[in-house]
SEZALUM-487638 format. One record per atom (N, C-alpha, C): residue number from 0; residue in three letters; atom name; x, y, z. Coordinates in Angstrom, 3 decimals, always signed. Example, Ala and Ser with C-alpha at 12.3 -4.5 7.8 and 13.67 -1.06 7.14 Angstrom:
2
+-----+------+------+----------+----------+----------+
: seq : type : atom :       px :       py :       pz :
+-----+------+------+----------+----------+----------+
:   0 :  Ala :    N :  +13.190 :   -5.690 :   +7.800 :
:   0 :  Ala :   CA :  +12.300 :   -4.500 :   +7.800 :
:   0 :  Ala :    C :  +13.200 :   -3.300 :   +7.800 :
:   1 :  Ser :    N :  +12.850 :   -2.250 :   +7.080 :
:   1 :  Ser :   CA :  +13.670 :   -1.060 :   +7.140 :
:   1 :  Ser :    C :  +12.900 :   +0.030 :   +7.870 :
+-----+------+------+----------+----------+----------+
END
This chain:
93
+-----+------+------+----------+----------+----------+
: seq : type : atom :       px :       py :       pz :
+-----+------+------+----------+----------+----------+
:   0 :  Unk :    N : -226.107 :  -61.367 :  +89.370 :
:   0 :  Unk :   CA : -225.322 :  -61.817 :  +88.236 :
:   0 :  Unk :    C : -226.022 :  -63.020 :  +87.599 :
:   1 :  Unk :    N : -226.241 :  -63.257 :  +86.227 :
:   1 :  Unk :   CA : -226.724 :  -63.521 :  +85.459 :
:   1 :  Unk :    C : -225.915 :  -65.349 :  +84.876 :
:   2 :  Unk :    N : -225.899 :  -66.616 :  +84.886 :
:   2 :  Unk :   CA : -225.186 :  -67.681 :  +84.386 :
:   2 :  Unk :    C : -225.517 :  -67.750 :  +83.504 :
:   3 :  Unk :    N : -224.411 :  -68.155 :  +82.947 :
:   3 :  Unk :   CA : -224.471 :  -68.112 :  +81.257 :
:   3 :  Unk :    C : -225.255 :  -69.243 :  +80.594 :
:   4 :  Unk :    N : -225.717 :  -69.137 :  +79.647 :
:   4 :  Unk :   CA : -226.946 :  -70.196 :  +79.001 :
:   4 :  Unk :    C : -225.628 :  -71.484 :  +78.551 :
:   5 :  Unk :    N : -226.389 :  -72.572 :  +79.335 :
:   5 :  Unk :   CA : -226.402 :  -74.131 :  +79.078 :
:   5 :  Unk :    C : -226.837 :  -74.525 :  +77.452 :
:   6 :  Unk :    N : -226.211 :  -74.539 :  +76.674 :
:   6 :  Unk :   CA : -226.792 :  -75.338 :  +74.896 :
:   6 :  Unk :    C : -225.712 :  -77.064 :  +75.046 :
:   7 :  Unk :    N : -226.308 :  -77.485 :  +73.800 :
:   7 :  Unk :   CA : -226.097 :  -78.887 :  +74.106 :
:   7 :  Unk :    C : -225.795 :  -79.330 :  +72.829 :
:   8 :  Unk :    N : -224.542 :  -79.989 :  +71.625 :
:   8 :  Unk :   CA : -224.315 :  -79.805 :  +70.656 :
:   8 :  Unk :    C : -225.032 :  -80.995 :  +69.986 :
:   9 :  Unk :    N : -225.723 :  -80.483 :  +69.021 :
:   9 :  Unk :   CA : -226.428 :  -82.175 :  +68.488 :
:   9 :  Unk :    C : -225.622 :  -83.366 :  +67.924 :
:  10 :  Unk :    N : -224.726 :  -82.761 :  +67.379 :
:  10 :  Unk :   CA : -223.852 :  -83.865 :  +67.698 :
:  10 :  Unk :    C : -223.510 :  -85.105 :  +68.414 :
:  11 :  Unk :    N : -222.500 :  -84.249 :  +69.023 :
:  11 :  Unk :   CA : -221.556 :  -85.044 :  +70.427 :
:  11 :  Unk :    C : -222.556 :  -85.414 :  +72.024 :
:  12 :  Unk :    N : -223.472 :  -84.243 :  +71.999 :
:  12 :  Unk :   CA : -224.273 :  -84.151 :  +72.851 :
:  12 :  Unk :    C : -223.928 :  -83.656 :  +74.211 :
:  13 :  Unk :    N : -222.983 :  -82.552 :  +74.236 :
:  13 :  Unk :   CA : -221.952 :  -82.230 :  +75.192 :
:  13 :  Unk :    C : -222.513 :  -80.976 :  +75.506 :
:  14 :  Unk :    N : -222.663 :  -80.861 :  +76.956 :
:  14 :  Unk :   CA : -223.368 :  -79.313 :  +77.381 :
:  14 :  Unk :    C : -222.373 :  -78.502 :  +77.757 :
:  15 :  Unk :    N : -222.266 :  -77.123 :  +77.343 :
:  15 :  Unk :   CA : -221.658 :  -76.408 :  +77.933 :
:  15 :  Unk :    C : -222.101 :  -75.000 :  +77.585 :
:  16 :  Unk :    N : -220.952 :  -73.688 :  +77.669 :
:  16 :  Unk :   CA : -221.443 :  -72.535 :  +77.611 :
:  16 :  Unk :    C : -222.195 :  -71.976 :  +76.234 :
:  17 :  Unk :    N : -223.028 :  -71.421 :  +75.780 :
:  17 :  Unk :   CA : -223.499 :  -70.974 :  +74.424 :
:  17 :  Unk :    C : -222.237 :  -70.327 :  +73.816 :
:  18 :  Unk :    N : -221.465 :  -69.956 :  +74.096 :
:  18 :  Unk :   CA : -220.569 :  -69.565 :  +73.815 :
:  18 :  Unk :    C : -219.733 :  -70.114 :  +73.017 :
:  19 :  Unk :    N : -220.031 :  -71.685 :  +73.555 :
:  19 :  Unk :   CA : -218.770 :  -72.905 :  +72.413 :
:  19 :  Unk :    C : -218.819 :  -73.239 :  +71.915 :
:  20 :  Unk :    N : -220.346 :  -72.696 :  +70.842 :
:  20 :  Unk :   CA : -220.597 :  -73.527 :  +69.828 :
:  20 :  Unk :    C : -221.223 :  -72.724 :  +69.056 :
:  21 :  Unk :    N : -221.291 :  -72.875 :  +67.830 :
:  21 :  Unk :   CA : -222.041 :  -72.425 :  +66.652 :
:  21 :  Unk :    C : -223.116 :  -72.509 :  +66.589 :
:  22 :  Unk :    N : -224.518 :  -71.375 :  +66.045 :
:  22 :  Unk :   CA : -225.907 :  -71.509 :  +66.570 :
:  22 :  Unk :    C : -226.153 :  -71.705 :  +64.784 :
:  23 :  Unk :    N : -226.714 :  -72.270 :  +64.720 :
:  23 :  Unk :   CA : -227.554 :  -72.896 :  +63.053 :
:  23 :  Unk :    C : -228.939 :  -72.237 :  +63.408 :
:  24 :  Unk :    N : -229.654 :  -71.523 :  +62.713 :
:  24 :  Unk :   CA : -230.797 :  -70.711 :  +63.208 :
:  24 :  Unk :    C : -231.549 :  -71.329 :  +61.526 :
:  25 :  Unk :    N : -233.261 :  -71.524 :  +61.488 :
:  25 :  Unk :   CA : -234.060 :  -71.857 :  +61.130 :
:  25 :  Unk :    C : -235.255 :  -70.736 :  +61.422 :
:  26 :  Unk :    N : -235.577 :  -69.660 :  +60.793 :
:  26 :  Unk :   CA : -236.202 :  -68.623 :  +60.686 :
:  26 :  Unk :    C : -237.673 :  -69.302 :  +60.472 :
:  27 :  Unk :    N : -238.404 :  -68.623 :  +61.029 :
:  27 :  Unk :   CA : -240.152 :  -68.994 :  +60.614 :
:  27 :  Unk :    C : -240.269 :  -68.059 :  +59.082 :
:  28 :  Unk :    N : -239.461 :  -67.029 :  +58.618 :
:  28 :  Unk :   CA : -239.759 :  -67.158 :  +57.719 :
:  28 :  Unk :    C : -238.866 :  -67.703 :  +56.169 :
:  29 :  Unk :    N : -238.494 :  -68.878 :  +56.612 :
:  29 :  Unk :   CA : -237.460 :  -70.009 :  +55.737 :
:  29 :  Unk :    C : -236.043 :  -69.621 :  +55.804 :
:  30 :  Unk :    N : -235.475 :  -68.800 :  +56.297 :
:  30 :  Unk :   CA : -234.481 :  -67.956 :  +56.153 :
:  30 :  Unk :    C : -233.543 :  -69.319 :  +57.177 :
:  31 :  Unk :    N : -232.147 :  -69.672 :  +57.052 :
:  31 :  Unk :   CA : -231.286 :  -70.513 :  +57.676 :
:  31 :  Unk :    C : -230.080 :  -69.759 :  +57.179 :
:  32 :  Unk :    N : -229.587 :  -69.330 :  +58.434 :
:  32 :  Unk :   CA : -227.929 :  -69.538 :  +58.504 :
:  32 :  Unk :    C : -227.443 :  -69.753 :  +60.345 :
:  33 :  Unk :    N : -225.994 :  -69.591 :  +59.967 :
:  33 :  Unk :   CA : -224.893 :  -69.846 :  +60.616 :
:  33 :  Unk :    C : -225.090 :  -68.302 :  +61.146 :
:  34 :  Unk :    N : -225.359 :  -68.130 :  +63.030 :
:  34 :  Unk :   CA : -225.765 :  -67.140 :  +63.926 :
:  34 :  Unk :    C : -225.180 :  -67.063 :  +64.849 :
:  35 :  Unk :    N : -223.741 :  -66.103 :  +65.304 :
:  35 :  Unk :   CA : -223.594 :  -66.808 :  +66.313 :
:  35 :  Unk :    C : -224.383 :  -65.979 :  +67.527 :
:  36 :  Unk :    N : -224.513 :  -64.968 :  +67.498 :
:  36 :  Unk :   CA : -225.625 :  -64.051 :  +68.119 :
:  36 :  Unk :    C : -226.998 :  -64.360 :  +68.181 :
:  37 :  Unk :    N : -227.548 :  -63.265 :  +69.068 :
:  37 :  Unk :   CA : -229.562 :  -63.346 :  +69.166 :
:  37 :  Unk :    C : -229.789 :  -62.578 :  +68.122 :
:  38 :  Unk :    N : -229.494 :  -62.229 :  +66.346 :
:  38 :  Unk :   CA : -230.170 :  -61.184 :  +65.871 :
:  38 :  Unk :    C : -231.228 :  -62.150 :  +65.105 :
:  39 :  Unk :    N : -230.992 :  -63.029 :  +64.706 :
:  39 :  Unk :   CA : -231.778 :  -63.943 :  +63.781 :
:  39 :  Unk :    C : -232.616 :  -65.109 :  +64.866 :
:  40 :  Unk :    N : -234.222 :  -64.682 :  +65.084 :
:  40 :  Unk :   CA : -234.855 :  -65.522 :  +65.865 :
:  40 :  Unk :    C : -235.375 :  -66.934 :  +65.136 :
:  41 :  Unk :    N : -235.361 :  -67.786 :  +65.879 :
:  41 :  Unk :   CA : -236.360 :  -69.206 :  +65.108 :
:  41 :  Unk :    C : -235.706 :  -70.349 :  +65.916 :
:  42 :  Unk :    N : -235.600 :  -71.126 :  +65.279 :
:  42 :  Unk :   CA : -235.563 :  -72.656 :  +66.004 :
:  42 :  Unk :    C : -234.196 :  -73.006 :  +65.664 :
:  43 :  Unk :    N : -233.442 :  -73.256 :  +66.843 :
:  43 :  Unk :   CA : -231.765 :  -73.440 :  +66.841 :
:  43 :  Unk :    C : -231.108 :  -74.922 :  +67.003 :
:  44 :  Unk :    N : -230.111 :  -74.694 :  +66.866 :
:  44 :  Unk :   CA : -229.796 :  -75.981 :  +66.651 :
:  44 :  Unk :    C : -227.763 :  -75.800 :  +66.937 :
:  45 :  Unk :    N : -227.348 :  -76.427 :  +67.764 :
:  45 :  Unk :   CA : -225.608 :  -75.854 :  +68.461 :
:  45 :  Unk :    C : -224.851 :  -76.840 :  +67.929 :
:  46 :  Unk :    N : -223.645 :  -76.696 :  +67.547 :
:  46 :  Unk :   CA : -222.704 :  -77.625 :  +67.135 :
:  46 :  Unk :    C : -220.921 :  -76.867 :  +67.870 :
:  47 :  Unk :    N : -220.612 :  -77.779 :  +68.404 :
:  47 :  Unk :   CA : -219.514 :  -77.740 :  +68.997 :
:  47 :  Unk :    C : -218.284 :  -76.981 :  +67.399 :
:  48 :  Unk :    N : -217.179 :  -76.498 :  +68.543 :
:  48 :  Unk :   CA : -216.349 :  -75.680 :  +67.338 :
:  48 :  Unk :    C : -215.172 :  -76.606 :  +66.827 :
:  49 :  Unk :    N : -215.591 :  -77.896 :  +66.597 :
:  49 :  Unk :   CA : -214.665 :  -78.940 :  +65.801 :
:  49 :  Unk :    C : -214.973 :  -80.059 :  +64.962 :
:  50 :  Unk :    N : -213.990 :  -80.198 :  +64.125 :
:  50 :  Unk :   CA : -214.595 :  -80.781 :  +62.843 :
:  50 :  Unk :    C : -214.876 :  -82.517 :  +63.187 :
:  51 :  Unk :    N : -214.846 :  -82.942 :  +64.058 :
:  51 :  Unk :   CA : -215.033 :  -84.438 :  +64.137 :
:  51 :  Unk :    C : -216.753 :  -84.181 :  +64.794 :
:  52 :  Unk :    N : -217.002 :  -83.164 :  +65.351 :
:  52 :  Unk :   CA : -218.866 :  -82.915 :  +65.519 :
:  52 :  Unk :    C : -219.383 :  -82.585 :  +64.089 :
:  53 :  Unk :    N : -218.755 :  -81.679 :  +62.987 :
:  53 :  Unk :   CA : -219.469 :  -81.521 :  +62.079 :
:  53 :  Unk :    C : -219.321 :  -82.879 :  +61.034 :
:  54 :  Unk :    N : -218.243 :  -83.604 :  +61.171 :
:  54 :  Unk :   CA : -218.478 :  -84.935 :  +60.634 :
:  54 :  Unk :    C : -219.896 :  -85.804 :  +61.104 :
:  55 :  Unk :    N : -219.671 :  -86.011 :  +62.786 :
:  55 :  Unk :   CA : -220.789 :  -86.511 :  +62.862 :
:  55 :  Unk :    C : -222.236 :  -86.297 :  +62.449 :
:  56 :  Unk :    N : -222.239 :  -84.872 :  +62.637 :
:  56 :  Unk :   CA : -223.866 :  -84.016 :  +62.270 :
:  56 :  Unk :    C : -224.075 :  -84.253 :  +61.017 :
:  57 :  Unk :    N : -222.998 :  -84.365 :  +59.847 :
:  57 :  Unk :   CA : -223.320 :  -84.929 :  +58.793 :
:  57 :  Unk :    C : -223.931 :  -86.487 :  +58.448 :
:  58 :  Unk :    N : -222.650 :  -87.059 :  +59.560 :
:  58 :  Unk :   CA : -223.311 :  -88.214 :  +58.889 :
:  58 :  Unk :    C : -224.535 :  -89.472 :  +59.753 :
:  59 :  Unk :    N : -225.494 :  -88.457 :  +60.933 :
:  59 :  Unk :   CA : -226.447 :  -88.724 :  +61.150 :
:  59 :  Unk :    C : -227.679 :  -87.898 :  +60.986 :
:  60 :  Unk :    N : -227.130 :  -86.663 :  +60.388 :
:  60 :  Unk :   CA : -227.836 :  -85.102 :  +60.021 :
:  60 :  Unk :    C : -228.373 :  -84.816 :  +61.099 :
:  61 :  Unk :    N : -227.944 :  -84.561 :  +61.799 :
:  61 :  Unk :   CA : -228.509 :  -84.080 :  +63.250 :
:  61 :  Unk :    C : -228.639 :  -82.733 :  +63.460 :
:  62 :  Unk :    N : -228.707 :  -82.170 :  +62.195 :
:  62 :  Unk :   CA : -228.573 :  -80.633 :  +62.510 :
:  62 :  Unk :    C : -230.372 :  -80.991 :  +61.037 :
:  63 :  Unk :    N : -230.295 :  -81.849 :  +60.367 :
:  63 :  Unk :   CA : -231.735 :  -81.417 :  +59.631 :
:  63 :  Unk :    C : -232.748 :  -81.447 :  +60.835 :
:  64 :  Unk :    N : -232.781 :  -83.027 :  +61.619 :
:  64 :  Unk :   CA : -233.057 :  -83.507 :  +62.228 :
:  64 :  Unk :    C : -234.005 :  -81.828 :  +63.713 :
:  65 :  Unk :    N : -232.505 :  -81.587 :  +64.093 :
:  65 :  Unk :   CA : -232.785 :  -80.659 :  +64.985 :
:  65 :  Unk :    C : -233.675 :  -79.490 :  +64.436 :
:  66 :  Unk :    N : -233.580 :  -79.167 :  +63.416 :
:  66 :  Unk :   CA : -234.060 :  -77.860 :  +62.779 :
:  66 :  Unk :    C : -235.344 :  -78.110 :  +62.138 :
:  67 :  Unk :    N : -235.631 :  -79.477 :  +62.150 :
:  67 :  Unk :   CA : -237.263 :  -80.050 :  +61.729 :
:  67 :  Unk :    C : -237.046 :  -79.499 :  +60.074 :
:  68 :  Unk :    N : -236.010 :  -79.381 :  +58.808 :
:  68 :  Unk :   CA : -235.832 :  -79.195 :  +57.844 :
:  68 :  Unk :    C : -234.937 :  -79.259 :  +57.402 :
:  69 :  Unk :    N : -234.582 :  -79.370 :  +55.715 :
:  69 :  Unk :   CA : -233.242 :  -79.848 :  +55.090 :
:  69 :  Unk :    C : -232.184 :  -78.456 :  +55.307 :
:  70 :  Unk :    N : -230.970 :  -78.628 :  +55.416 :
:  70 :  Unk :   CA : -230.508 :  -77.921 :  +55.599 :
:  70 :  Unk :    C : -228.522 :  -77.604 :  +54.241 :
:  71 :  Unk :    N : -229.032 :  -76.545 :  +53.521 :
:  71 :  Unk :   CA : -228.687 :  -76.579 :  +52.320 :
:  71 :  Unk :    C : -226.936 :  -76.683 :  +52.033 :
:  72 :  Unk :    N : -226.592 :  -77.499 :  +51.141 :
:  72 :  Unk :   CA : -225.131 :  -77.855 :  +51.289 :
:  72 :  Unk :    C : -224.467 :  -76.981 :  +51.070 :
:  73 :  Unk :    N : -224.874 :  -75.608 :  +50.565 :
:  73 :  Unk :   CA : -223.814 :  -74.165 :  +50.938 :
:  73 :  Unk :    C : -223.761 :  -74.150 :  +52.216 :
:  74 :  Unk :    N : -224.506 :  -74.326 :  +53.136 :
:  74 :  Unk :   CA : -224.338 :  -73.692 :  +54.716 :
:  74 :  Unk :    C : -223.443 :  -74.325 :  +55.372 :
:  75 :  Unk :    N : -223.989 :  -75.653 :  +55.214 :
:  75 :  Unk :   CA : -222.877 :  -77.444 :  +55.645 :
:  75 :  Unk :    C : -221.545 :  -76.290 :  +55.314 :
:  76 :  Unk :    N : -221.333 :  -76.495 :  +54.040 :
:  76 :  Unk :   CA : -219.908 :  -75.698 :  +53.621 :
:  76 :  Unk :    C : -219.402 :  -75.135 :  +54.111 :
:  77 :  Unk :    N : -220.006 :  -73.711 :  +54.621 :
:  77 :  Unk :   CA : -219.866 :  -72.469 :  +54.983 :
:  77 :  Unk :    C : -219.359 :  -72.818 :  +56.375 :
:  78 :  Unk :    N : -220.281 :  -73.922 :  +57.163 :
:  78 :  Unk :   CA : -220.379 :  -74.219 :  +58.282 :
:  78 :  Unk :    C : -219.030 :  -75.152 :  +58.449 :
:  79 :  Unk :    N : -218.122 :  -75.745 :  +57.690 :
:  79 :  Unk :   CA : -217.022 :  -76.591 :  +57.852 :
:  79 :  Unk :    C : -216.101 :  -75.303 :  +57.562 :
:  80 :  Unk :    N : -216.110 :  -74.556 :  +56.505 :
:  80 :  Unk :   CA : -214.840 :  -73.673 :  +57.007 :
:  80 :  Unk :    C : -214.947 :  -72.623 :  +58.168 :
:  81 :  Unk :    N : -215.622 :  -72.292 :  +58.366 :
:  81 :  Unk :   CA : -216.346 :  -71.903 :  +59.878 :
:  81 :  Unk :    C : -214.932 :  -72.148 :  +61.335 :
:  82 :  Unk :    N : -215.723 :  -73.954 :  +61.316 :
:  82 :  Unk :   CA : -214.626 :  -74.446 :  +61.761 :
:  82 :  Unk :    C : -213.272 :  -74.276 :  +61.716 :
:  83 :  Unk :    N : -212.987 :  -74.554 :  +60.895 :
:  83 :  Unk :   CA : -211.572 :  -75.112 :  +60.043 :
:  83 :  Unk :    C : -210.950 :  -73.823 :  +60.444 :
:  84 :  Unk :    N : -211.522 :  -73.036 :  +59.993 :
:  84 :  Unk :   CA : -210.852 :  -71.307 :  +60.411 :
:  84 :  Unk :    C : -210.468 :  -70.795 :  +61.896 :
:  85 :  Unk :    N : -211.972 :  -71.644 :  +62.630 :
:  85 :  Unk :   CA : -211.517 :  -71.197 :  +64.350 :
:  85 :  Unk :    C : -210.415 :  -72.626 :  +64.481 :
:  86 :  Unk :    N : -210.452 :  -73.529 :  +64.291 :
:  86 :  Unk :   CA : -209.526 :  -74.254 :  +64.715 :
:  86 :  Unk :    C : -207.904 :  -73.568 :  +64.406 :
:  87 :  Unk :    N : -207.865 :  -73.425 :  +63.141 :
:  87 :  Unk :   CA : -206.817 :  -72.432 :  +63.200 :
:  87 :  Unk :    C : -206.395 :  -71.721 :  +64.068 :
:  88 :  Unk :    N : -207.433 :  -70.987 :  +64.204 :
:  88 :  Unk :   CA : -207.081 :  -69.782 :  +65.142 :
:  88 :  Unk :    C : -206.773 :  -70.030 :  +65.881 :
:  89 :  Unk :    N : -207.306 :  -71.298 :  +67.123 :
:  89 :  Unk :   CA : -206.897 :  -71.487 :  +68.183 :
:  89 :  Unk :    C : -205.816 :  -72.354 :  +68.287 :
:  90 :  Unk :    N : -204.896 :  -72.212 :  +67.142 :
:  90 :  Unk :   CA : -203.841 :  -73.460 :  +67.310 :
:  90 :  Unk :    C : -202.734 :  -72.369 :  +67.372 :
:  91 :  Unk :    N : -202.715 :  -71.149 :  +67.021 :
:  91 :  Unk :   CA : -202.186 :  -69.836 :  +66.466 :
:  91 :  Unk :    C : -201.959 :  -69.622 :  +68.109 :
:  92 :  Unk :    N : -202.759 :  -69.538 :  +68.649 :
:  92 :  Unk :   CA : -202.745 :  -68.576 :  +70.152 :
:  92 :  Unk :    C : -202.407 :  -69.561 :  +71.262 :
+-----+------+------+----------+----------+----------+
END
């Protein structure tokens, strides 16, 4: 049996399962989004599934930082309702 992969949120800096966090993917060929799967390979970057980590990642950019490039304010976007949506969800259940 197989343990589940250790990621580490750039953020908060909190390790836990790959599972708990959102993968920001940086393609070798320029391509960036929001992954939460292995289909999109390149250089990653994890953010925990709550909005006081994506505050922080903003406001030390720790997600350009991690990804060695700027990272475009549709995604940021995309990437806060992201959140906002699973937080929901899990307030629901």
């Amino acid at each position: 049996m197989r343990a589940n992969a250790q990621r580490m949120c750039v953020a908060c800096r909190l390790k836990a399962d790959q599972s708990t966090f959102f993968r920001i993917v940086s393609a070798a060929d320029g391509r960036i989004g929001i992954n939460p799967g292995r289909a999109l390979e390149g250089r990653s970057a994890y953010i925990c599934k709550n909005i006081s980590c994506y505050d922080l990642a903003l406001k030390n950019r720790s997600l350009q930082r991690s990804l060695r490039r700027p990272v475009p304010e549709e995604l940021m976007q995309e990437l806060k309702e992201l959140i906002l949506k699973d937080t929901k969800r899990r307030e629901i259940v």
